[in-house]
PDB file with SEQRES, HELIX, SHEET and CRYST1 records, atoms N, CA, C and O in Angstrom:
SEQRES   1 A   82  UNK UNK UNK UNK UNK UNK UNK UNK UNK UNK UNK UNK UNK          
SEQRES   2 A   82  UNK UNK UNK UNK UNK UNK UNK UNK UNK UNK UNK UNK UNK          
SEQRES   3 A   82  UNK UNK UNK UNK UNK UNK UNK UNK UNK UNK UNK UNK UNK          
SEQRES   4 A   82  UNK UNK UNK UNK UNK UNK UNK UNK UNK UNK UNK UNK UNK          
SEQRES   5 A   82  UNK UNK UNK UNK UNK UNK UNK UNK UNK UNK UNK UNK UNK          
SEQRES   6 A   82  UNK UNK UNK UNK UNK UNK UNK UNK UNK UNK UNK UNK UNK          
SEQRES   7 A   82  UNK UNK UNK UNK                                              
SHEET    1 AA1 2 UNK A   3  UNK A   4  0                                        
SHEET    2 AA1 2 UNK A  15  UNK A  16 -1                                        
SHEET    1 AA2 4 UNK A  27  UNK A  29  0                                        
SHEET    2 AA2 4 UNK A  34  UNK A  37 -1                                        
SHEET    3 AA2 4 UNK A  40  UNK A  44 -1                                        
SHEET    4 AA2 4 UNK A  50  UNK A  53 -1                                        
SHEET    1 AA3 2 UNK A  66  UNK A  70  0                                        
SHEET    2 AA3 2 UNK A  73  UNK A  77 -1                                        
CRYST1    1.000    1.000    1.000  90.00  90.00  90.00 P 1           1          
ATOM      1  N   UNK A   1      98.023 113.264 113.012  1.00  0.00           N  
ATOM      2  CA  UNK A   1      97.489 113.140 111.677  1.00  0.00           C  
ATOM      3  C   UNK A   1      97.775 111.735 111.169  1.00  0.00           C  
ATOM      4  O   UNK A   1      98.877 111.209 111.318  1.00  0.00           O  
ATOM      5  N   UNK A   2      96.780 111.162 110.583  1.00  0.00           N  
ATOM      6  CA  UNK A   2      96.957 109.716 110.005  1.00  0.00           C  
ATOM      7  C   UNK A   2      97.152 110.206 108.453  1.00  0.00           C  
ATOM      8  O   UNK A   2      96.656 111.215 107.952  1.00  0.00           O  
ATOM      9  N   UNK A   3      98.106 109.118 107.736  1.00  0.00           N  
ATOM     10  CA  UNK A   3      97.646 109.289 106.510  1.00  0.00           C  
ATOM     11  C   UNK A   3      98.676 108.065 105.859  1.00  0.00           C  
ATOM     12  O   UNK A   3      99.059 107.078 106.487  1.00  0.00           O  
ATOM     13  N   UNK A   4      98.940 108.322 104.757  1.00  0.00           N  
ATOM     14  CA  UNK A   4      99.584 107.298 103.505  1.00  0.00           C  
ATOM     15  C   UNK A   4     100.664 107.236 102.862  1.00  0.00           C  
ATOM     16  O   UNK A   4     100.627 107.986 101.887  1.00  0.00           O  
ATOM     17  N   UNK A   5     101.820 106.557 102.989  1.00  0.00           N  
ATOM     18  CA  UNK A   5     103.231 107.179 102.102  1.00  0.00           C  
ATOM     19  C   UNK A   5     103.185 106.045 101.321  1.00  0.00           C  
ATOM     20  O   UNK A   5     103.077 104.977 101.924  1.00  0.00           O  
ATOM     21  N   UNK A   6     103.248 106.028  99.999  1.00  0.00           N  
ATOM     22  CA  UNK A   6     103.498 105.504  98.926  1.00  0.00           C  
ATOM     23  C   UNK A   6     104.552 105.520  97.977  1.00  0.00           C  
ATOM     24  O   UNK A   6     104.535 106.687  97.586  1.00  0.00           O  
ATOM     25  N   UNK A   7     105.494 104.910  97.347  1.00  0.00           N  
ATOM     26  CA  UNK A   7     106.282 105.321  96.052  1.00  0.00           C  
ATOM     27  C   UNK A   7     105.316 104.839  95.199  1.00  0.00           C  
ATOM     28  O   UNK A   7     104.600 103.839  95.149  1.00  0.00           O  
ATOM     29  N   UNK A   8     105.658 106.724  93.948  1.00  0.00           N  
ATOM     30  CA  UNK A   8     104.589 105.948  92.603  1.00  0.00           C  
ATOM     31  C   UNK A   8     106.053 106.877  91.780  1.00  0.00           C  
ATOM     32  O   UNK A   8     107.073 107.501  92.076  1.00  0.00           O  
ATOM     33  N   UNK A   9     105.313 106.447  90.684  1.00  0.00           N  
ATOM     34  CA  UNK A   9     106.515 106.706  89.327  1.00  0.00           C  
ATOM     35  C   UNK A   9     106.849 107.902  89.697  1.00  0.00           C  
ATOM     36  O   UNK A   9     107.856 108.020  89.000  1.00  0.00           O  
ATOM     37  N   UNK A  10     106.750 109.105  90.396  1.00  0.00           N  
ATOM     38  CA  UNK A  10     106.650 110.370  90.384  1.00  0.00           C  
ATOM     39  C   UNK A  10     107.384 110.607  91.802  1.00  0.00           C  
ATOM     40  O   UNK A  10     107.330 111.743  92.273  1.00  0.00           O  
ATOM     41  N   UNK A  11     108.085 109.569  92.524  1.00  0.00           N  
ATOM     42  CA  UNK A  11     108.708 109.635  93.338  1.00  0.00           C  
ATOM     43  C   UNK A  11     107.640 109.118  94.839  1.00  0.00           C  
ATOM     44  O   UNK A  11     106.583 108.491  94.765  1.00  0.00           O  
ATOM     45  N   UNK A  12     108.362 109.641  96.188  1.00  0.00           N  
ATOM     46  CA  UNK A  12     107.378 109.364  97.132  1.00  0.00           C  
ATOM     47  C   UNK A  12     105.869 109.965  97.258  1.00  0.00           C  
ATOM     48  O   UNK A  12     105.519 110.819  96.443  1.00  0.00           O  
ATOM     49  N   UNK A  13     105.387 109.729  97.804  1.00  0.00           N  
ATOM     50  CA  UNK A  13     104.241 110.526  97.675  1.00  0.00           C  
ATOM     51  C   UNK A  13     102.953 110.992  99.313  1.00  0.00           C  
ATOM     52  O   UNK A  13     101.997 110.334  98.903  1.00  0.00           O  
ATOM     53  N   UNK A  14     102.703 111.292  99.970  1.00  0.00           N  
ATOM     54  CA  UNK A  14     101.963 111.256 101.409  1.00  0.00           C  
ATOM     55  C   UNK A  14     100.708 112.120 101.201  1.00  0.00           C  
ATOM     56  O   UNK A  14     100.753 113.230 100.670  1.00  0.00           O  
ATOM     57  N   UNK A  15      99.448 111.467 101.709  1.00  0.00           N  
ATOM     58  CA  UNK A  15      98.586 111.759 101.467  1.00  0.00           C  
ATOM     59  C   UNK A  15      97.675 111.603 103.159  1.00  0.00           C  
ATOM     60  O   UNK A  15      98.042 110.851 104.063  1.00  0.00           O  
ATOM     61  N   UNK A  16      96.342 112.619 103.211  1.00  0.00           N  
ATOM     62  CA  UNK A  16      96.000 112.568 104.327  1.00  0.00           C  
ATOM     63  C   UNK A  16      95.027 111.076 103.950  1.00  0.00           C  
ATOM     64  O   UNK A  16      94.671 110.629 102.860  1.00  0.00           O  
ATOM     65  N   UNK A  17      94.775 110.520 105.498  1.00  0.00           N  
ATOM     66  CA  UNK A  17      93.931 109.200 104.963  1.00  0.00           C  
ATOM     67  C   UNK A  17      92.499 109.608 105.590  1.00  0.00           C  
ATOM     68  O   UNK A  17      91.805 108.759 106.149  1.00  0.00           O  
ATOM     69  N   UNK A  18      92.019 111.213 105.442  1.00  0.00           N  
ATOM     70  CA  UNK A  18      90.833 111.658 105.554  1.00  0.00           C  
ATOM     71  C   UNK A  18      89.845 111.590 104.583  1.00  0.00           C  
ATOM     72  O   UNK A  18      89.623 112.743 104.212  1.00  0.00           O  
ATOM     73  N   UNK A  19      89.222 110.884 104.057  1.00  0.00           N  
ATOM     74  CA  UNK A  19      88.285 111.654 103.018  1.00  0.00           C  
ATOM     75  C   UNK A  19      87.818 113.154 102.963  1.00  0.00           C  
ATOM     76  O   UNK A  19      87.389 113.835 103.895  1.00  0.00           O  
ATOM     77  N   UNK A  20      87.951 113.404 102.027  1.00  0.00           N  
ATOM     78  CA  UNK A  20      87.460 114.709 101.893  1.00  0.00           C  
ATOM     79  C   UNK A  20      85.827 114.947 101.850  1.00  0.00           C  
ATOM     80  O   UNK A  20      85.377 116.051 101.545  1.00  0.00           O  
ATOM     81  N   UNK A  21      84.963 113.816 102.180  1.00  0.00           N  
ATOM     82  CA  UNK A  21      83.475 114.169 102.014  1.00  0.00           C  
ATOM     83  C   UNK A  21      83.409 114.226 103.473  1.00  0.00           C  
ATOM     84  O   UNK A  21      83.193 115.214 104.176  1.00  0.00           O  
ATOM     85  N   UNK A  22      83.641 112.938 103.844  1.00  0.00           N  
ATOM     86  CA  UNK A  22      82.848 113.407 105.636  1.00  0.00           C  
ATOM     87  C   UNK A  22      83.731 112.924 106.706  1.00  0.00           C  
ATOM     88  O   UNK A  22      83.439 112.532 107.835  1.00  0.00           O  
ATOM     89  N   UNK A  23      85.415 113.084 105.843  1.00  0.00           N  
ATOM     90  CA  UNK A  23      86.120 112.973 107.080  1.00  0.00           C  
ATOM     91  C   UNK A  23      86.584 111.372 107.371  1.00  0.00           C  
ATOM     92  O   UNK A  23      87.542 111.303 108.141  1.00  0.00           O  
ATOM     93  N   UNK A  24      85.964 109.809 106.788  1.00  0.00           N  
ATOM     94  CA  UNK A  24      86.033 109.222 107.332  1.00  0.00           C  
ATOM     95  C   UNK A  24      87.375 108.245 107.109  1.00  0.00           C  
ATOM     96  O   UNK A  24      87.917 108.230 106.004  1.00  0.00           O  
ATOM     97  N   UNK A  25      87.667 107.776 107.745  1.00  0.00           N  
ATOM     98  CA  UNK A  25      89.329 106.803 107.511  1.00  0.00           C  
ATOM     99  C   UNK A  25      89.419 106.321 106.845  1.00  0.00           C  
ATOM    100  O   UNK A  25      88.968 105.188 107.018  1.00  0.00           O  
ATOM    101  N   UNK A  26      90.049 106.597 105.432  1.00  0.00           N  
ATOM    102  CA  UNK A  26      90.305 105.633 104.513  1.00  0.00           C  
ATOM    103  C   UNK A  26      90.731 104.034 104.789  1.00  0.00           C  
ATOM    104  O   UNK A  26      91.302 103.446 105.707  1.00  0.00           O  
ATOM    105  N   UNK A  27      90.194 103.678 103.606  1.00  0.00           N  
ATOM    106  CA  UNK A  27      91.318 101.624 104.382  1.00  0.00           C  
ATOM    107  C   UNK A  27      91.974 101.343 102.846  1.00  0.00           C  
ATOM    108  O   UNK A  27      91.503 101.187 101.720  1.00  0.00           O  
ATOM    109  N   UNK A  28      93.336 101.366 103.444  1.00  0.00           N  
ATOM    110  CA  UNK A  28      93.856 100.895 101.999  1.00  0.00           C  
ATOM    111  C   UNK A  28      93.867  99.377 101.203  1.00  0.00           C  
ATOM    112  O   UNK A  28      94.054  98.243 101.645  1.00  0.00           O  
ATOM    113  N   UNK A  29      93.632  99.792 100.074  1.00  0.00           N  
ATOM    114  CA  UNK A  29      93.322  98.413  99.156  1.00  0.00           C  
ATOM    115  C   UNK A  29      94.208  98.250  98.382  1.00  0.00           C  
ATOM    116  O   UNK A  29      94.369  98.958  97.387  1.00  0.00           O  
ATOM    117  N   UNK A  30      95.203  96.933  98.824  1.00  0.00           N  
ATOM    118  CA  UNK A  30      95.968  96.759  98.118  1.00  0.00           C  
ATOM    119  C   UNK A  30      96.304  95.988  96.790  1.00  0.00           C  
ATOM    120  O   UNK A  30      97.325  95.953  96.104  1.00  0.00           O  
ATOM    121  N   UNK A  31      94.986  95.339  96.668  1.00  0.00           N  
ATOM    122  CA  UNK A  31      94.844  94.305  95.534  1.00  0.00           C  
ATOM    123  C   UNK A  31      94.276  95.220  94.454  1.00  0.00           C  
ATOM    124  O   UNK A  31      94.390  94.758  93.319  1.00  0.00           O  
ATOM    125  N   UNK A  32      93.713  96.370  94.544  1.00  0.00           N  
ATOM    126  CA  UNK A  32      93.303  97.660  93.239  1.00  0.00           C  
ATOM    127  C   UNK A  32      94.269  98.713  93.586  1.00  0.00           C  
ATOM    128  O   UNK A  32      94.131  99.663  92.815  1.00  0.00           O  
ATOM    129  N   UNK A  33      95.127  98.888  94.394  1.00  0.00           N  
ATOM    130  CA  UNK A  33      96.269  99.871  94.431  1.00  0.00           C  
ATOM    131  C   UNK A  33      95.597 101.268  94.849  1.00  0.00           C  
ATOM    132  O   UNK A  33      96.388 102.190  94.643  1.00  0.00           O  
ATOM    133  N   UNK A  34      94.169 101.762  95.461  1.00  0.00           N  
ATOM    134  CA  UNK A  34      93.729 102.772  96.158  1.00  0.00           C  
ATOM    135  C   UNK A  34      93.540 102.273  97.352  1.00  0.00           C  
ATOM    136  O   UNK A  34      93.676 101.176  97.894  1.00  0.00           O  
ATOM    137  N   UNK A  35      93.153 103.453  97.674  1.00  0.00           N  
ATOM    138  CA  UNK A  35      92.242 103.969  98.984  1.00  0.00           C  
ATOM    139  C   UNK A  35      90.630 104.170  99.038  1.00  0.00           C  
ATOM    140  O   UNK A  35      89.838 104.985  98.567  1.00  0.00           O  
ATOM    141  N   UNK A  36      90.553 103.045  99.828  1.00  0.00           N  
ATOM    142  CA  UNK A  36      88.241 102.856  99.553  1.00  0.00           C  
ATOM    143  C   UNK A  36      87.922 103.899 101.019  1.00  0.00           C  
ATOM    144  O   UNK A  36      88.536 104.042 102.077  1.00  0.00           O  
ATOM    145  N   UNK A  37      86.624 104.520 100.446  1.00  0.00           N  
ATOM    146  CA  UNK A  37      86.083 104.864 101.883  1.00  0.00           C  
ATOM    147  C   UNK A  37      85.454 104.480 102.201  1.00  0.00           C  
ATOM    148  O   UNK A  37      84.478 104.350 101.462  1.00  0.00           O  
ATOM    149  N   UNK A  38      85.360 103.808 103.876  1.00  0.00           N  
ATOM    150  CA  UNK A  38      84.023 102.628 104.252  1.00  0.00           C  
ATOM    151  C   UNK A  38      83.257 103.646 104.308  1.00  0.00           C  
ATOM    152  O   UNK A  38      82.467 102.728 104.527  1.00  0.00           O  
ATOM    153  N   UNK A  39      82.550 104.804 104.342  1.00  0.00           N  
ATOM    154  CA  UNK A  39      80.929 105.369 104.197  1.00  0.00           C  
ATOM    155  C   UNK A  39      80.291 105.556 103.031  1.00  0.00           C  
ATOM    156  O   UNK A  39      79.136 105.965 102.917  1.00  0.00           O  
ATOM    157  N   UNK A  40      80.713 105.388 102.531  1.00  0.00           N  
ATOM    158  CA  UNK A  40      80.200 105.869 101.037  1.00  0.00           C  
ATOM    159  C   UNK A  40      81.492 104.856  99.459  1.00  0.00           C  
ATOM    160  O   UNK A  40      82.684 104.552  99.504  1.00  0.00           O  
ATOM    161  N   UNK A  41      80.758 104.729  98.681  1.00  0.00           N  
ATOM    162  CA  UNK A  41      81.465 103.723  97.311  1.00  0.00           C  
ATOM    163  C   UNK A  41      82.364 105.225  96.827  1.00  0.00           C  
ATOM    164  O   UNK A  41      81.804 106.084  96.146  1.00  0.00           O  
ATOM    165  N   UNK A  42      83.185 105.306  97.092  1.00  0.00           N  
ATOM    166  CA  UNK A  42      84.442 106.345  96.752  1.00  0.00           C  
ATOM    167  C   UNK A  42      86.008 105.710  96.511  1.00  0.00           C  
ATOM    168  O   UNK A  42      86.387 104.695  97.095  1.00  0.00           O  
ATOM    169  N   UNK A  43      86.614 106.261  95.823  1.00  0.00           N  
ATOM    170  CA  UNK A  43      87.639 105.742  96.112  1.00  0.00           C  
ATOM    171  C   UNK A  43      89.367 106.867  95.538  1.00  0.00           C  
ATOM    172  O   UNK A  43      89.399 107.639  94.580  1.00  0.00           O  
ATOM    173  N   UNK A  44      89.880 106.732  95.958  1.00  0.00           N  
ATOM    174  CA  UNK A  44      91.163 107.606  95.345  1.00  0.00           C  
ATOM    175  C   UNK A  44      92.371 106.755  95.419  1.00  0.00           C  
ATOM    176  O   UNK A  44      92.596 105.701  96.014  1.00  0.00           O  
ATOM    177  N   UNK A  45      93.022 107.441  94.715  1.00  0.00           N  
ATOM    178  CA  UNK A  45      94.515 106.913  94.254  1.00  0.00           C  
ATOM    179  C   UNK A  45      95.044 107.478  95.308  1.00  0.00           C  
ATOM    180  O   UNK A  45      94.591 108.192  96.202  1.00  0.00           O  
ATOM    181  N   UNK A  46      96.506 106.867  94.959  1.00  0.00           N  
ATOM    182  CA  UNK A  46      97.439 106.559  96.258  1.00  0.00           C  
ATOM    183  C   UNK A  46      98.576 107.690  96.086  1.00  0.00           C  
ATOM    184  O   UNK A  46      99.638 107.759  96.705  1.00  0.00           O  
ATOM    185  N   UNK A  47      97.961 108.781  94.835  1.00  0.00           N  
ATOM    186  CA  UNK A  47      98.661 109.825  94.723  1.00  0.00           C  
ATOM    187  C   UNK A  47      97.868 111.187  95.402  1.00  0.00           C  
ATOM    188  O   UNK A  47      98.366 112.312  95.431  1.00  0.00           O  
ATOM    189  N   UNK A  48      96.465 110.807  95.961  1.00  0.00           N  
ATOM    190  CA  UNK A  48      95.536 111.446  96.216  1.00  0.00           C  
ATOM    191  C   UNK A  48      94.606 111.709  95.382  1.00  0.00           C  
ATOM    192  O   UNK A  48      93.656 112.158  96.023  1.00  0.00           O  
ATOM    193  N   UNK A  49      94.274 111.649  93.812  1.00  0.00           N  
ATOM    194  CA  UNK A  49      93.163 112.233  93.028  1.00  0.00           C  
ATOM    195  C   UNK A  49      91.996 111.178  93.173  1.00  0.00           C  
ATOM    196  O   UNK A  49      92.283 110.004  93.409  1.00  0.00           O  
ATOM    197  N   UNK A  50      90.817 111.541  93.048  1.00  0.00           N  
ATOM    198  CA  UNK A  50      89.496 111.127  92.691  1.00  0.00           C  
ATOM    199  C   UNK A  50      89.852 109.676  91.648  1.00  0.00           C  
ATOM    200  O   UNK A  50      90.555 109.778  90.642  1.00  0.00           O  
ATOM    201  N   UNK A  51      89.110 108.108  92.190  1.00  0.00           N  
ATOM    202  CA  UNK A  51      89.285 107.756  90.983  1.00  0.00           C  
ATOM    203  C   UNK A  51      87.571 107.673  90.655  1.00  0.00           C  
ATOM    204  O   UNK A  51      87.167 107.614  89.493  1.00  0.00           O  
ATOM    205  N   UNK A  52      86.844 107.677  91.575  1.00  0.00           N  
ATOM    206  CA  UNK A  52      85.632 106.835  91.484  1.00  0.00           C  
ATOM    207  C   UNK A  52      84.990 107.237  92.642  1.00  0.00           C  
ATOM    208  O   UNK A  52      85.463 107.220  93.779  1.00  0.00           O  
ATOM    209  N   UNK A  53      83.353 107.778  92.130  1.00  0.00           N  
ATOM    210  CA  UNK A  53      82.615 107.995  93.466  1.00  0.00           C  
ATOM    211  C   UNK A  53      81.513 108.151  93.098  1.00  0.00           C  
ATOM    212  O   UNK A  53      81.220 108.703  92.038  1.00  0.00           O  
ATOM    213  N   UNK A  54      80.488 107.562  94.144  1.00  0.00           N  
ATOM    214  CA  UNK A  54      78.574 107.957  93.532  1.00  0.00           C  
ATOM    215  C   UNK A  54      78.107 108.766  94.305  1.00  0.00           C  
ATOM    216  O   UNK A  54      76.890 108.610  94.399  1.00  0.00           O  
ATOM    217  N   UNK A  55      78.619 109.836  95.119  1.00  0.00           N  
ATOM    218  CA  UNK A  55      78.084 110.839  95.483  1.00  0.00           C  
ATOM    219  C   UNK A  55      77.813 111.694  94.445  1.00  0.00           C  
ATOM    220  O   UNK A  55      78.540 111.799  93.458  1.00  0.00           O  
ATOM    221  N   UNK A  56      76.384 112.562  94.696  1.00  0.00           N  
ATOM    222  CA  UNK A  56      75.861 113.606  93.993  1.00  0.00           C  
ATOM    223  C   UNK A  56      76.905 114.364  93.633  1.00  0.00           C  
ATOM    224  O   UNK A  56      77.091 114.281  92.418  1.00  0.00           O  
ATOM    225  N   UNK A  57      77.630 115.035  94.154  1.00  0.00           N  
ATOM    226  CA  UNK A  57      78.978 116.096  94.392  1.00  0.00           C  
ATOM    227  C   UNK A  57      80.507 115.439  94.487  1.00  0.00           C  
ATOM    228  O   UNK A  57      80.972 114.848  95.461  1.00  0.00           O  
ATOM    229  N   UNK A  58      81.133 115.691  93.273  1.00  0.00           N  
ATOM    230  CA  UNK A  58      82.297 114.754  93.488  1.00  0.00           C  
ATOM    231  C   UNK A  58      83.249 115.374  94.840  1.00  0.00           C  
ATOM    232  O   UNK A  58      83.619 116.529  94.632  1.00  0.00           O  
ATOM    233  N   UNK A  59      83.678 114.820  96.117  1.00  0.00           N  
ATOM    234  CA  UNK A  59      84.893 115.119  96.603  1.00  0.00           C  
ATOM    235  C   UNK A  59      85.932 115.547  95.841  1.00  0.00           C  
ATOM    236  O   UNK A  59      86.202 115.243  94.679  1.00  0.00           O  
ATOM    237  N   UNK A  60      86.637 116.467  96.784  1.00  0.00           N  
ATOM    238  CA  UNK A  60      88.022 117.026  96.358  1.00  0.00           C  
ATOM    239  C   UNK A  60      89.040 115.840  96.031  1.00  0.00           C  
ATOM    240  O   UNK A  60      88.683 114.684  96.263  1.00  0.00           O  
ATOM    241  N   UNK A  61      89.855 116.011  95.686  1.00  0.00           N  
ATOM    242  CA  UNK A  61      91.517 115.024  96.212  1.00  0.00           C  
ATOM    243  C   UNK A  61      91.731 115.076  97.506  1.00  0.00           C  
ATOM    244  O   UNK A  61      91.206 115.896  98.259  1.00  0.00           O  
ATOM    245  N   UNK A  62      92.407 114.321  97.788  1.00  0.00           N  
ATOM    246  CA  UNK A  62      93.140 114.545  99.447  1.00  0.00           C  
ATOM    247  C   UNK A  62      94.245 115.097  99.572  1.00  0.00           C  
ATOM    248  O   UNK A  62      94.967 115.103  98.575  1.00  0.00           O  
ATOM    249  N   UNK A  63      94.582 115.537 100.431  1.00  0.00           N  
ATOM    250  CA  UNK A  63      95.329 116.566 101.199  1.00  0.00           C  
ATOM    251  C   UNK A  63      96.943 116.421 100.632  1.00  0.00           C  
ATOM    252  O   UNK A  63      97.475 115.732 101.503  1.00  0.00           O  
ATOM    253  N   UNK A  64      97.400 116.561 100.173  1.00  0.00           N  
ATOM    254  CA  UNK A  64      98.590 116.254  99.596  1.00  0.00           C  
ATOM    255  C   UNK A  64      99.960 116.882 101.028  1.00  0.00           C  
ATOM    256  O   UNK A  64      99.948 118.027 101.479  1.00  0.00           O  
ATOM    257  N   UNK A  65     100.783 115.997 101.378  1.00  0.00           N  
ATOM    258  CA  UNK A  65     101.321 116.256 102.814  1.00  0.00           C  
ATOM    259  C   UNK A  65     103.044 116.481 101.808  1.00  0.00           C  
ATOM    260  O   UNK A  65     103.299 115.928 100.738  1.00  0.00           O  
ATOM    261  N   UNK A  66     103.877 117.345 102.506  1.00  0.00           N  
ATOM    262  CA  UNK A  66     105.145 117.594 101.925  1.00  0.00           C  
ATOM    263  C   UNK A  66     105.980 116.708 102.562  1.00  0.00           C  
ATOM    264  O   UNK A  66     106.105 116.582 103.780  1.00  0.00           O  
ATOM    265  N   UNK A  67     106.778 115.852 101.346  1.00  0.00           N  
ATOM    266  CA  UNK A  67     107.557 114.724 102.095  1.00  0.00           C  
ATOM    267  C   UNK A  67     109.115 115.569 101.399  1.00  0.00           C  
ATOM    268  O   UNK A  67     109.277 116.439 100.543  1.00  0.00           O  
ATOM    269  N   UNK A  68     110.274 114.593 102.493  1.00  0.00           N  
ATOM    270  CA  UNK A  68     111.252 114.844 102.019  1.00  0.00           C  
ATOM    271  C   UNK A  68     112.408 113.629 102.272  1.00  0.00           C  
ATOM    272  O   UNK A  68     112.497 113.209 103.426  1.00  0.00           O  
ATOM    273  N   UNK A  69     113.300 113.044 101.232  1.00  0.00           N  
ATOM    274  CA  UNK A  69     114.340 112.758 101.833  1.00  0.00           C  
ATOM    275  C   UNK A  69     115.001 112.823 102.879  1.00  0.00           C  
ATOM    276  O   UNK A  69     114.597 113.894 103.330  1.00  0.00           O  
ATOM    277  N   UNK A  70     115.816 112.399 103.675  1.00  0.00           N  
ATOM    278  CA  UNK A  70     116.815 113.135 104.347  1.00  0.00           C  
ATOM    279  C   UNK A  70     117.430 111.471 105.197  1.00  0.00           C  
ATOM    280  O   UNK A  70     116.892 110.436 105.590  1.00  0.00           O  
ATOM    281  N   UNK A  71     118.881 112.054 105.148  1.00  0.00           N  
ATOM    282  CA  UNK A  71     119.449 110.551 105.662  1.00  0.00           C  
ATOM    283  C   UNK A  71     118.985 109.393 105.555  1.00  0.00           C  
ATOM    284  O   UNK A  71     118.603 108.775 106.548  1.00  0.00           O  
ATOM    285  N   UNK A  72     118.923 108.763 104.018  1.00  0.00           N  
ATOM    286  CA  UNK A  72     117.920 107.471 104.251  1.00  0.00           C  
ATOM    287  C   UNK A  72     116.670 107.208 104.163  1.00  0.00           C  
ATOM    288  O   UNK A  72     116.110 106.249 103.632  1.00  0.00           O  
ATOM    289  N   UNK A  73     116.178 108.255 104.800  1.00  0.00           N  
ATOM    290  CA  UNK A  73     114.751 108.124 105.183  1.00  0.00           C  
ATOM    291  C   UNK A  73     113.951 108.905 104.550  1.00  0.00           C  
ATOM    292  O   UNK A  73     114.323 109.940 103.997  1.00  0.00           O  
ATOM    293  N   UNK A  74     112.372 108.341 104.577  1.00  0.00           N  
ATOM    294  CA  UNK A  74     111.800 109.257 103.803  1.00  0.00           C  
ATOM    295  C   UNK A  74     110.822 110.258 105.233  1.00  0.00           C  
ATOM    296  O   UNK A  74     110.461 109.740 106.290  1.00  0.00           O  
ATOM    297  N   UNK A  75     110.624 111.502 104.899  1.00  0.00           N  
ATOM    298  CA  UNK A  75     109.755 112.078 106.465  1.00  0.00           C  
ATOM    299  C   UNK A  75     108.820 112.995 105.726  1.00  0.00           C  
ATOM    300  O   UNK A  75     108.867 113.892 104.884  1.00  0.00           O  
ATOM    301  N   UNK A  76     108.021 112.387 106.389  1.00  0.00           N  
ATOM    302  CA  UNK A  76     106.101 113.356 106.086  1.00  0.00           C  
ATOM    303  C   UNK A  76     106.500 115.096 106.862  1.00  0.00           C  
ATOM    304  O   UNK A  76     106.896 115.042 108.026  1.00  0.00           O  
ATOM    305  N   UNK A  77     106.441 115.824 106.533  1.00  0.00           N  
ATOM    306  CA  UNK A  77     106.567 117.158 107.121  1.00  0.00           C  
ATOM    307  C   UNK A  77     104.760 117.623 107.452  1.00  0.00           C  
ATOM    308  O   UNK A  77     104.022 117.985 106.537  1.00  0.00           O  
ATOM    309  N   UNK A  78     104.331 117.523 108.813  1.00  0.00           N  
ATOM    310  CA  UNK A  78     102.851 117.776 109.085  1.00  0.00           C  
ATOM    311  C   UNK A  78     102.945 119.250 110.547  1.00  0.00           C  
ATOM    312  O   UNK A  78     103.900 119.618 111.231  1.00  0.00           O  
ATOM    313  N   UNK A  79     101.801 119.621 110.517  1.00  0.00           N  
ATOM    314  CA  UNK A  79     101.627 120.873 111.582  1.00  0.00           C  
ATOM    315  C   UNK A  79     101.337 120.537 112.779  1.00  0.00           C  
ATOM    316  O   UNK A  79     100.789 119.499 113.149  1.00  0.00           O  
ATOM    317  N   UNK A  80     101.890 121.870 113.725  1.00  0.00           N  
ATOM    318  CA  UNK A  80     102.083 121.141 114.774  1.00  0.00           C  
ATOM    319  C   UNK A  80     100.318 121.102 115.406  1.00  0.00           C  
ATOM    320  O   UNK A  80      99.448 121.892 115.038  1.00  0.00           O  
ATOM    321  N   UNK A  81     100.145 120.090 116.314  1.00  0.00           N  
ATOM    322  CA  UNK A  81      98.377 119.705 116.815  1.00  0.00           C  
ATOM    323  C   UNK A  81      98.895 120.470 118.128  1.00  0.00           C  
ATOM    324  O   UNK A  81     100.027 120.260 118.562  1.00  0.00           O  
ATOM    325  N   UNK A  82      97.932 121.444 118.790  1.00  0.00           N  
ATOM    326  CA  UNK A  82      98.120 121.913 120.028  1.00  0.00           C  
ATOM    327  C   UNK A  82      97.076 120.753 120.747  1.00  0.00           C  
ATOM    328  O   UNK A  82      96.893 120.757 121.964  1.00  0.00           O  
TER     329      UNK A  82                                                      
END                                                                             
């Protein structure tokens, strides 16, 4: 699984870097502080919500992934891929 770990005011944060319309790899933008999708003018925050999109049908948020502390470190908790 690819995706995004960020600190925002609300602590860490991990997000999938799927779009939710057609799947395609987000690229992060760091000079507006989201995530653009190259297929389509979309874009989301780095907490996962919708900021901006010209599809007919707005996309969901993205996938919100469970992070945790532990020794130091911060760790994405994801399922296992057979």
């Amino acid at each position: 699984m690819i995706g995004f770990v960020s600190a925002t005011d609300a602590g860490v944060v991990a997000v999938s870097a799927a779009c939710t319309h057609q799947g395609c790899i987000l690229q992060q933008n760091l000079a507006a502080g989201r995530l653009d999708c190259p297929c389509h003018r979309t874009a989301f925050g780095v907490d996962g919500r919708l900021l901006f999109s010209q599809l007919a049908t707005q996309p969901a948020p993205l996938t919100r992934l469970q992070t945790r502390r532990r020794d130091g470190n911060v760790e994405v908790l994801v399922g296992r891929t057979v």
